[in-house]
C-alpha positions in Angstrom: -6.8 114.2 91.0 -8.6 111.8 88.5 -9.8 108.5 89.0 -7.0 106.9 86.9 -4.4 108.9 88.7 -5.7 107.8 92.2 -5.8 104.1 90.8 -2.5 104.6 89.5 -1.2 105.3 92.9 -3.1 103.2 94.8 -1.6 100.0 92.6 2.0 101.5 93.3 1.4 102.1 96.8 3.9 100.2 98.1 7.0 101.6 95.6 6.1 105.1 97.0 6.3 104.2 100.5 9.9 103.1 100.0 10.1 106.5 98.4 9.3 108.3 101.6 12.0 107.7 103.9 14.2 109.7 101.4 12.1 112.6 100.1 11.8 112.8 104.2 15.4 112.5 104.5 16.1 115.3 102.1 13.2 117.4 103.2 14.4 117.4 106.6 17.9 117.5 106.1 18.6 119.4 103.0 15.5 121.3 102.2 14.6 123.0 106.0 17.9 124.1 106.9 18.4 126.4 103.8 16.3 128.7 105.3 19.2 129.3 107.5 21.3 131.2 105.0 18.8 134.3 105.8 21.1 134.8 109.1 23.6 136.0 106.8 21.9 139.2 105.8 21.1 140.0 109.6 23.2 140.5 112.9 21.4 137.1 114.0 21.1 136.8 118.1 20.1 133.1 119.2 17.5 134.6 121.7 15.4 136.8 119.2 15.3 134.1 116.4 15.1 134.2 112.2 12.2 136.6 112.5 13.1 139.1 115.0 17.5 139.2 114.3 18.3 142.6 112.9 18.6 142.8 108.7 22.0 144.0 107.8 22.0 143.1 103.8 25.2 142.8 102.4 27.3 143.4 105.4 28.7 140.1 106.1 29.6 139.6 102.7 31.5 143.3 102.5 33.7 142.2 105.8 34.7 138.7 104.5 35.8 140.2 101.0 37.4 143.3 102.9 39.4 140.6 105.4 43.6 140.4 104.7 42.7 136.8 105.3 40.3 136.6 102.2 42.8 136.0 99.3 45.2 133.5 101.2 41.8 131.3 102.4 40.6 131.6 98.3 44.4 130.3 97.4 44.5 128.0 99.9 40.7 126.2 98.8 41.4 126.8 95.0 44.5 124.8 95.1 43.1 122.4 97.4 40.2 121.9 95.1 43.1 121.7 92.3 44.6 119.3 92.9 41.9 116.9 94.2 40.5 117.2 90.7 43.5 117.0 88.8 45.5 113.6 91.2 41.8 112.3 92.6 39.3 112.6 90.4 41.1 110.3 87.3 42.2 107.9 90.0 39.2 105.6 89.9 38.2 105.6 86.2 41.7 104.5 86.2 41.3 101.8 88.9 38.1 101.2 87.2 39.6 100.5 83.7 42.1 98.3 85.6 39.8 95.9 87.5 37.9 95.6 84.1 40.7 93.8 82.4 41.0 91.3 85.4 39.7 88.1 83.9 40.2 86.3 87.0 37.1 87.1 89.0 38.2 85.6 92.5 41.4 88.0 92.0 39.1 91.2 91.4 36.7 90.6 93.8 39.9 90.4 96.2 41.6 93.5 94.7 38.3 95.3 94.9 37.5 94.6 99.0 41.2 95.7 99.5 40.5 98.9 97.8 37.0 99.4 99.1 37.9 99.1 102.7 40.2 102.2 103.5 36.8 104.2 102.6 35.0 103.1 106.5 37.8 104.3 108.0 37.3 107.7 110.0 39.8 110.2 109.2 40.6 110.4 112.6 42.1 107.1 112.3 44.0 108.3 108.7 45.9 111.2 110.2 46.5 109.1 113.0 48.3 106.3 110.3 49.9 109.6 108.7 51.3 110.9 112.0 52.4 107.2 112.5 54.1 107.1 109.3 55.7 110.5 109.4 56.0 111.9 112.2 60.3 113.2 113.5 59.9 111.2 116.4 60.1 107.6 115.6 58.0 107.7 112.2 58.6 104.7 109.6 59.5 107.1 106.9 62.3 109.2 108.9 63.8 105.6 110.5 64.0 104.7 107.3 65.3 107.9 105.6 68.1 107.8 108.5 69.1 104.2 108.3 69.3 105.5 104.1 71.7 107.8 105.8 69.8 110.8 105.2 68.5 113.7 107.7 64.9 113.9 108.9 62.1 115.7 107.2 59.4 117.2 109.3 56.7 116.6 107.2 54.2 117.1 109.6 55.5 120.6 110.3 56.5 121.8 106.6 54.6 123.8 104.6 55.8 122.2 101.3 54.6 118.6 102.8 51.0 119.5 103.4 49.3 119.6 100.1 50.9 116.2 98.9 50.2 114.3 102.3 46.5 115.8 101.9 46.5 114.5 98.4 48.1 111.5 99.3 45.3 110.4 102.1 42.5 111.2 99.9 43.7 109.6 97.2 44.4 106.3 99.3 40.8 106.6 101.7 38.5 107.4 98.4 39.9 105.9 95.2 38.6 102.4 95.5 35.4 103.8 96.6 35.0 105.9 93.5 35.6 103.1 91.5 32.1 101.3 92.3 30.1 103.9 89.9 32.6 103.5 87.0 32.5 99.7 87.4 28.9 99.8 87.5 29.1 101.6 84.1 31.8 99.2 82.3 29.0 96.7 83.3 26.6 98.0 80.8 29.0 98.2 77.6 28.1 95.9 74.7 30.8 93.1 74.4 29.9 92.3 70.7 31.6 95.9 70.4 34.5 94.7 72.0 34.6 91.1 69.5 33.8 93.6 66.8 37.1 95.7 67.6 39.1 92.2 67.9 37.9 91.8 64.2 39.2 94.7 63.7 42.3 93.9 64.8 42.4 96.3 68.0 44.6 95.5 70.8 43.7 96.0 74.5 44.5 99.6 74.8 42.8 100.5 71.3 39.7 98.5 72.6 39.9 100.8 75.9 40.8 103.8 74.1 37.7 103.3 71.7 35.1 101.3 73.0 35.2 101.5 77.0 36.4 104.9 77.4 33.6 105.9 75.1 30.7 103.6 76.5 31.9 106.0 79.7 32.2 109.2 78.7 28.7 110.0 79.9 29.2 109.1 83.3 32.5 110.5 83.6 31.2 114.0 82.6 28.4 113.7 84.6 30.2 112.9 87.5 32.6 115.9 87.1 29.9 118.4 86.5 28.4 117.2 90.0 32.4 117.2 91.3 32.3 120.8 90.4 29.9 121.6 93.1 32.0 120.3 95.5 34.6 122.6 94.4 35.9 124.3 96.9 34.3 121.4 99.8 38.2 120.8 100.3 37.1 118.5 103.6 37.0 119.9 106.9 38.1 117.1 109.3 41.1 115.5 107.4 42.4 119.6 107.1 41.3 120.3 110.4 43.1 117.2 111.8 46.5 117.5 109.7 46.7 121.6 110.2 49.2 123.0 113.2 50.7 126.3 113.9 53.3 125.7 111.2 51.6 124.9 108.3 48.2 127.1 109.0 49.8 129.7 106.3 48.7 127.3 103.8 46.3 125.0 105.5 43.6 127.2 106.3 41.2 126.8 104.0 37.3 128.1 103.8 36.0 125.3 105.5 37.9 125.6 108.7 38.1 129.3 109.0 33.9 128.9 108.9 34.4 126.5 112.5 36.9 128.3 114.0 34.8 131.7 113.6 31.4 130.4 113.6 31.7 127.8 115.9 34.8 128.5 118.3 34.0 132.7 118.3 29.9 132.2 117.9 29.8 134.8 114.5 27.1 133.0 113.3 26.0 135.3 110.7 29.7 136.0 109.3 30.1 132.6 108.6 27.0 131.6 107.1 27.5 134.5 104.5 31.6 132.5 103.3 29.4 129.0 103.3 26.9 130.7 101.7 29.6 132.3 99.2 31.2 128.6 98.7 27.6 127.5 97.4 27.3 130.2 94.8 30.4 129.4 93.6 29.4 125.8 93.5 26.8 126.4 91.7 27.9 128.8 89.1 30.6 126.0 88.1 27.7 123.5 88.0 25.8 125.6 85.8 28.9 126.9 83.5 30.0 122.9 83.0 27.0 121.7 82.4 26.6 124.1 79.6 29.2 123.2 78.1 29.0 119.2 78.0 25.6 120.2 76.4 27.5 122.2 73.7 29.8 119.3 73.5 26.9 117.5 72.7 26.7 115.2 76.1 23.5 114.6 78.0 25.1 116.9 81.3 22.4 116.7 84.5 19.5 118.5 83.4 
C-alpha cells in the first residue's frame, strides 16, 4: 500500500468505521453461511460435521425432481410469485405517483404514516385480523354477508379463497412501505420539466405519463430486476400461518415444504438442495432481466 493510499485512509478513518458494522453484518450473516449449501451434495450427519458427512453429488437434487409433489409445489410458488408481481409490485409506484400529487403536505405526511404503519406489524398479528375478518364463526365479512341475506363462505377453508386473501394481506402489510423508494425518487425530478410541460400545455396525467414516470423508469426496473430474485421467496410465515388441511393442495409452496422436511423430519441435506434450487432460479432471472434492461438500453444493476 502506498503512502498516499495509507493517508487516504487514514483521513477517512472515521467514514470506514461506520462501514464496518455492515460489511460485518453481511460477512457474518450472508457470506459464512453459504458454505452451508455443500450439505446438499452429501448425506450430512450433525455429529461428523461439513468435512467428514458422506458426498452423494446429485442425489438430493434427483429425489426432489423425481417427488409426485415436485410439479404441484413449482405451481403452487410460480403462481404465488405471479401474482405478487403482477397485484403488488405496481401497487406502490402507484401509491407513489399518488402522494406526489398531494399539494397539501400535512395531508401527505398523514396519508403516508397511515400507509407506513401496517408494515411493523408481525404477520402473526395479520392472519390473526384475517381470521377475525373471515372466519364462519362470527367473522365481520360472513355477519355481514348473512344480514345481506346471503349464505356463509368459508374462506378460510376454500381453496379458491387462498391466493386472493394472500394477495390481499401483502398488498395491505407492504404497499405503503414500498412506496418510500419511489417517493424518494419523484424527489429528485427536475420541476422546471414539469413548468416546461405546463407550457406545453400538458395536463396532470400527460405530465405523469411523460415526465415522472420517465424520471422513474430507472428505479422501477432496477427494482424489478432485484424483485426477480425473490421470485419464488413466496413468504414463509404469512403461508405457513394461513395454510390448513383444506387448502394445503394449493398452499404448499417451496418454502414451507423446506420447514416441514428440514426442520420438522431433520432431512437437512434434502432441503438445502430445493433452497438451494430456489436460488439458481433466482439468479438465472436476475441475470436474464438484467440483460435485457441493458438491451433496452437502461442502466440494470451491474
Amino acid at each position: 500500500m502506498s503512502f498516499t493510499s495509507g493517508s487516504r485512509l487514514f483521513k477517512n478513518r472515521w467514514i470506514y468505521a461506520m462501514l464496518l458494522p455492515g460489511v460485518v453484518y453481511f460477512a457474518v450473516f450472508k457470506y459464512l453461511p453459504m458454505w452451508g449449501v455443500l450439505i446438499a451434495f452429501q448425506d450430512y450427519q450433525p455429529f461428523l460435521g461439513f468435512l467428514n458427512s458422506p458426498w452423494v453429488g446429485m442425489k438430493h437434487f434427483e429425489r426432489f425432481f423425481a417427488e409426485p409433489a415436485f410439479w404441484m409445489l413449482f405451481r403452487n410458488t410460480l403462481l404465488m410469485a405471479l401474482y405478487n408481481l403482477l397485484f403488488f409490485f405496481p401497487l406502490p409506484i402507484l401509491i407513489a405517483l399518488l402522494l406526489n400529487e398531494l399539494r397539501s403536505k400535512w395531508f401527505k405526511n398523514v396519508v403516508q404514516s397511515f400507509l407506513y404503519v401496517p408494515h411493523f406489524i408481525s404477520w402473526v398479528v395479520v392472519v390473526g385480523i384475517a381470521y377475525i375478518f373471515f372466519t364462519t364463526e362470527g367473522g365481520l365479512i360472513n355477519e355481514l354477508i348473512v344480514s345481506l341475506g346471503g349464505s356463509k363462505i368459508s374462506f378460510l377453508m376454500s381453496q379458491e379463497w387462498f391466493r386472493p386473501l394472500i394477495v390481499s394481506e401483502m398488498i395491505w402489510k407492504e404497499t405503503g412501505w414500498g412506496t418510500i423508494i419511489f417517493l424518494a425518487a419523484l424527489a429528485g425530478v427536475d420541476m422546471q420539466l414539469y413548468e416546461a410541460a405546463r407550457i406545453d400545455g400538458a395536463g396532470r396525467f400527460r405530465q405523469i405519463w411523460h415526465v415522472t414516470l420517465p424520471a422513474i423508469r430507472t428505479t422501477i426496473v432496477i427494482l424489478l430486476i432485484l424483485r426477480l430474485g425473490h421470485f419464488l421467496d413466496t413468504g414463509f410465515e404469512q403461508i405457513y400461518l394461513m395454510m390448513n388441511a383444506m387448502n394445503r393442495e394449493v398452499a404448499e409452496v417451496f418454502d414451507t415444504y423446506v420447514y416441514n422436511a428440514g426442520i420438522l423430519q431433520g432431512q437437512f441435506s434434502y432441503t438445502t438442495a430445493v433452497g438451494l434450487f430456489k436460488s439458481v432460479v433466482g439468479l438465472i432471472l436476475v441475470v436474464s432481466a438484467n440483460h435485457l434492461a441493458r438491451k433496452a438500453g437502461e442502466e440494470g444493476i451491474y
